[in-house]
Structure formats: structure tokens, C-alpha cells
C-alpha positions as CSV (number, residue, x, y, z in Angstrom):
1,X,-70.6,163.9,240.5
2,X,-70.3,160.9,238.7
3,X,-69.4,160.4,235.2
4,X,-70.0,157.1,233.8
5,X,-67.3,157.1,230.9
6,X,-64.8,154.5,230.0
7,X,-62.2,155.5,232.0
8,X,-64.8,154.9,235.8
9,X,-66.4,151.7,236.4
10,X,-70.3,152.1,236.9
11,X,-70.4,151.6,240.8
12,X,-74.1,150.2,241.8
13,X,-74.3,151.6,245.4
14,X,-72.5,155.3,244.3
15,X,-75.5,155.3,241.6
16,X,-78.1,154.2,244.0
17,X,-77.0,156.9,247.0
18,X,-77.2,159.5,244.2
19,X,-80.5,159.0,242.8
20,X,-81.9,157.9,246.2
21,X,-83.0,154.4,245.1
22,X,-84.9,152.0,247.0
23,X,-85.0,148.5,247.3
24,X,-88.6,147.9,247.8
25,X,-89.3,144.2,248.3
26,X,-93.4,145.1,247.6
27,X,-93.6,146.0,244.0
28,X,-96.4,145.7,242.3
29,X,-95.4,146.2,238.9
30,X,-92.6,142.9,239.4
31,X,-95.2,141.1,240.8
32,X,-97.4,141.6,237.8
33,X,-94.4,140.7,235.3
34,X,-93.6,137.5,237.5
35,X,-97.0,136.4,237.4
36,X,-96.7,136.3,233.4
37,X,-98.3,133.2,231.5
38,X,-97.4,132.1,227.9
39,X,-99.5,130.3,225.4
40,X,-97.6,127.6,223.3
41,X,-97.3,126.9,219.7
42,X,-95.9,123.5,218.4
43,X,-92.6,125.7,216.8
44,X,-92.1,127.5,220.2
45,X,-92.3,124.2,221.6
46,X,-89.8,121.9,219.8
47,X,-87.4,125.7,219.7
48,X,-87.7,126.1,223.7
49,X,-86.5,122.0,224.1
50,X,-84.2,122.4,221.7
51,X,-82.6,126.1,223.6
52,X,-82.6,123.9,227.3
53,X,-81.0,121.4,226.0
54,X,-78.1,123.9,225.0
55,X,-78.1,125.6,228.0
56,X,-77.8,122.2,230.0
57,X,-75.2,121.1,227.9
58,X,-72.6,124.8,226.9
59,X,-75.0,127.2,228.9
60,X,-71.4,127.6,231.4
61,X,-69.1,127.6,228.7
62,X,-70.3,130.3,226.0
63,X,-68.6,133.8,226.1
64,X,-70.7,136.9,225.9
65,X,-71.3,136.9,222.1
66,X,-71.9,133.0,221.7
67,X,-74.5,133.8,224.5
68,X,-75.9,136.6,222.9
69,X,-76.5,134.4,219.4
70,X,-77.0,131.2,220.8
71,X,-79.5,132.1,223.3
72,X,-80.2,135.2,223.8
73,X,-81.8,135.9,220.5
74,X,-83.5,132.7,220.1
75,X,-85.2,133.1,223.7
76,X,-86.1,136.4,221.2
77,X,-87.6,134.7,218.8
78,X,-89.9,132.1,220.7
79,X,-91.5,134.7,222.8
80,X,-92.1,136.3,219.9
81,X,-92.4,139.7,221.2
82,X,-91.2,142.4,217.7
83,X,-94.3,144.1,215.9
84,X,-93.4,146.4,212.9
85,X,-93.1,149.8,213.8
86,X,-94.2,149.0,217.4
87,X,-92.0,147.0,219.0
88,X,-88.5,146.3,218.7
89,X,-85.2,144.3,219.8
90,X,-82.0,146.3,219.4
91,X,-78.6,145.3,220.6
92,X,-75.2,146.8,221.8
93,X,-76.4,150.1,221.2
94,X,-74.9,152.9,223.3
95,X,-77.3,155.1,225.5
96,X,-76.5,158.9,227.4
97,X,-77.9,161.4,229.6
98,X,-76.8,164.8,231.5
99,X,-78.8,164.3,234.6
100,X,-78.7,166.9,236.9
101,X,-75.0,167.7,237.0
102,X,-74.4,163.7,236.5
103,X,-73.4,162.0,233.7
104,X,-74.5,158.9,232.8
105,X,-73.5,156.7,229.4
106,X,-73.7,152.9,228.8
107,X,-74.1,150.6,225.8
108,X,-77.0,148.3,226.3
109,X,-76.1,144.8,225.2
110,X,-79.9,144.5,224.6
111,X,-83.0,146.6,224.9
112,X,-86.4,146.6,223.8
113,X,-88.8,149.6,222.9
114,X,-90.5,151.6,220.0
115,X,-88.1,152.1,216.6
116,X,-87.6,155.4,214.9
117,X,-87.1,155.2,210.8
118,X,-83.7,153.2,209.9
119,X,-84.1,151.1,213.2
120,X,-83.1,153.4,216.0
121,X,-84.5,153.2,219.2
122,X,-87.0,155.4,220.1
123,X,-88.5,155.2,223.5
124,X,-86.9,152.2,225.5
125,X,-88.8,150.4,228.0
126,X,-86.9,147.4,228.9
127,X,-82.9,146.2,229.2
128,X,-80.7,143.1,229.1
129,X,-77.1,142.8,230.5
130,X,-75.1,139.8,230.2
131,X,-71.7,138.7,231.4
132,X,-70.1,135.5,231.6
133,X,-67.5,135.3,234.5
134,X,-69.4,136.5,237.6
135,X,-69.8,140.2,239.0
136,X,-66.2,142.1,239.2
137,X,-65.6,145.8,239.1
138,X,-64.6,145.8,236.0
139,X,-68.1,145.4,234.6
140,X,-71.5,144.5,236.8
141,X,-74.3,143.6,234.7
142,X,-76.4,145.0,237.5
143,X,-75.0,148.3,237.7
144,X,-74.7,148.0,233.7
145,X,-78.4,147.4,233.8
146,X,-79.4,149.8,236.3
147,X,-78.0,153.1,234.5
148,X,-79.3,152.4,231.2
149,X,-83.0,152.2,233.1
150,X,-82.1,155.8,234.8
151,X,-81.2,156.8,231.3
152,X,-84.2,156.0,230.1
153,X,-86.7,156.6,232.7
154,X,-84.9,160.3,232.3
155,X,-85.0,160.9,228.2
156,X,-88.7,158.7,228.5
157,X,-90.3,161.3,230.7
158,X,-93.5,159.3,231.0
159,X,-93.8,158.4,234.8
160,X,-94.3,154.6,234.2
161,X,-92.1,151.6,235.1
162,X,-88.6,150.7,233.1
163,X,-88.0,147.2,233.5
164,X,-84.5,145.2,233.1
165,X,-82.6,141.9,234.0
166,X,-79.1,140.6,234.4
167,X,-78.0,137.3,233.6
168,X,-74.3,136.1,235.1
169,X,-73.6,132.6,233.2
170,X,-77.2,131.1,233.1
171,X,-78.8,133.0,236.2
172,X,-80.8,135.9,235.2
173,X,-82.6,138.0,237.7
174,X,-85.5,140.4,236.9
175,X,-85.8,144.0,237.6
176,X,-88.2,147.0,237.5
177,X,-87.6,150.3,238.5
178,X,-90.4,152.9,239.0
179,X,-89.6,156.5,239.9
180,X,-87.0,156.1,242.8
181,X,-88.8,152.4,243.6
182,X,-86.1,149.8,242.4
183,X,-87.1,145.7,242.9
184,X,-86.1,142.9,241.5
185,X,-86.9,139.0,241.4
186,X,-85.2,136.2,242.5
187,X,-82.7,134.3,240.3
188,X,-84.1,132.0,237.2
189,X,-82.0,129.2,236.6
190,X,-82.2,128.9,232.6
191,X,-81.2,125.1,233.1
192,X,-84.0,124.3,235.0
193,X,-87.2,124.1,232.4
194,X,-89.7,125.7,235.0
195,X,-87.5,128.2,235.0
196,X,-87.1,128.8,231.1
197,X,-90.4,129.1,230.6
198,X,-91.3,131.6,233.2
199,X,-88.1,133.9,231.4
200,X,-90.6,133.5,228.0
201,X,-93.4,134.1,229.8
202,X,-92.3,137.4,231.5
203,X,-90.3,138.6,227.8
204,X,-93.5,137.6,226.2
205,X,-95.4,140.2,229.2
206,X,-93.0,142.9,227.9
207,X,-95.1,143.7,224.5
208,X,-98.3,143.6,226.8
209,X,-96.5,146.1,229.1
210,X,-95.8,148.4,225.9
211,X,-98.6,148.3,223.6
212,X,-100.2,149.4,227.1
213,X,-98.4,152.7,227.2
């Protein structure tokens, strides 16, 4: 059984051999997200120069929360994804689930899906995990990650994709999980501007991948 509280690190390979997910390296649903384009605007411009100049220059050197505010919700804001009563950004907002005799709980550092009155979270379609030092027991992002989409593909009950992504220092990684079908991208470098603006792009896909459902 596993029990995801404080007191046991989430384990990535104990929760994939109990839900029996795969790693399937032909997904169609990533490949879709990866294949994202974005249209530019002259503010989205001049903010997306200005954000890869600070990730060249303290993108190694911010903790989780300087992270979080100095780029996280700024890469928020250009891609421009929030519609009122549609769409919505939350962060560090804890999520549980009984499933099956497993429980699972986690706090989301960020997550994106349709609000509920006084700007709680209603359905939640997509996840962010950060963490600054590298992966450790203590705390992998991916694991992190992982069970909040299993939470949510769980309380969603809708039998269509959850997506997420991990970023350790300024490599993120893109992931999608469909039923028991887990995949995710290769690592996005968010000092390299090719890079950044494929992470818009594919945060900018999210509110086509929602107003969809």
C-alpha cells in the first residue's frame, strides 16, 4: 500500500509498479503538445527577451520561490493562457485521493484547470513541479509531478490526457499521461531561446487542450 504523507518520500518506480505505468515513447497526445506554435505580440516580445536574459544571467542561482516569481509566473503571463471562469493558474495548493486501498496526497507547486467560486480548483488538467538542487529522495519533482496527475486523472474521471512537467534548475521536461500510457519529452533548456519559446508555445497549447474538453 502506499501512503504518500509527510512522513514517506513519493518513490517514482514504487508508484509506477502500482498503477502499472508505461513508458510509451509513441504518444500521440505529446507529440501534438510538442508540435505547439505561438503567435507574438510586441509585449510578449520585449517580456520573453527580457525573462531569457534572467534566466542566462540567475536562472542557476534562484531558490524555489525566487523561481516561482521571477519566472515561473511571468512565463504565465506571456503565454497568456487564464480566461475568467474557464481557465485558471493556481499555485502550492495541496491535492488527495483514496485510490483503491492507496493513498495518494501532494501539494502542487503549480497547476492549471477550471476554477470553482472563491478560486478553487475545480477540474485540473495540467501540473508544474519545480526544484532547484537536482533530484534527491527527499523530493523528485518527477515523482511530485507524476501523483498529482494520478490524483487527478482519478477525481477527473473523464478518460482524457493529464499533462505535467518538471523543471530541475532551468531544465524542464514535458509529460503526459493517458490512462496507464505515461511519456514524456526531452529536456528544454530555458537558457537556450529556441527552447523558451517552444515552453510558451506548448503552455499557450494548454488552454487549446482545455477549452477542447
Amino acid at each position: 500500500m502506499i501512503d504518500t504523507t509527510n512522513r514517506f518520500p513519493i518513490d517514482l518506480s514504487l508508484l509506477a509498479e502500482t498503477f502499472q505505468i508505461e513508458v510509451n515513447e509513441n504518444c500521440v497526445h505529446l507529440q501534438e503538445w510538442e508540435n505547439a506554435h505561438f503567435e507574438w505580440n510586441d509585449f510578449q516580445t520585449t517580456l520573453f527577451h527580457n525573462l531569457l536574459v534572467k534566466s542566462q544571467k540567475y536562472g542557476n542561482y534562484w531558490n524555489e520561490e525566487e523561481l516561482k516569481v521571477q519566472f515561473i509566473g511571468p512565463l504565465f503571463l506571456i503565454a497568456d493562457i487564464e480566461i475568467e471562469n474557464k481557465i485558471k493558474i493556481f499555485f502550492e495548493r495541496p491535492m488527495s485521493a483514496m485510490i483503491g486501498q492507496h493513498y495518494l496526497k501532494v501539494i502542487a507547486d503549480c497547476l492549471v484547470g477550471t476554477p470553482m467560486q472563491f478560486n478553487k480548483p475545480k477540474k485540473p488538467y495540467f501540473f508544474l513541479q519545480e526544484y532547484k538542487k537536482g533530484r534527491g529522495d527527499d523530493k523528485d519533482p518527477e515523482a511530485q509531478m507524476l501523483t498529482a496527475m494520478l490524483i487527478a486523472q482519478y477525481q477527473n474521471q473523464d478518460n482524457l490526457p493529464v499533462f505535467g512537467s518538471y523543471v530541475i534548475g532551468n531544465n524542464w521536461r514535458f509529460t503526459t499521461l493517458y490512462q496507464n500510457q505515461y511519456c514524456y519529452s526531452r529536456e528544454y533548456n530555458a537558457e537556450v531561446e529556441r527552447d523558451l519559446r517552444q515552453i510558451v508555445a506548448m503552455i499557450r497549447k494548454l488552454k487549446t487542450f482545455i477549452l477542447q474538453r
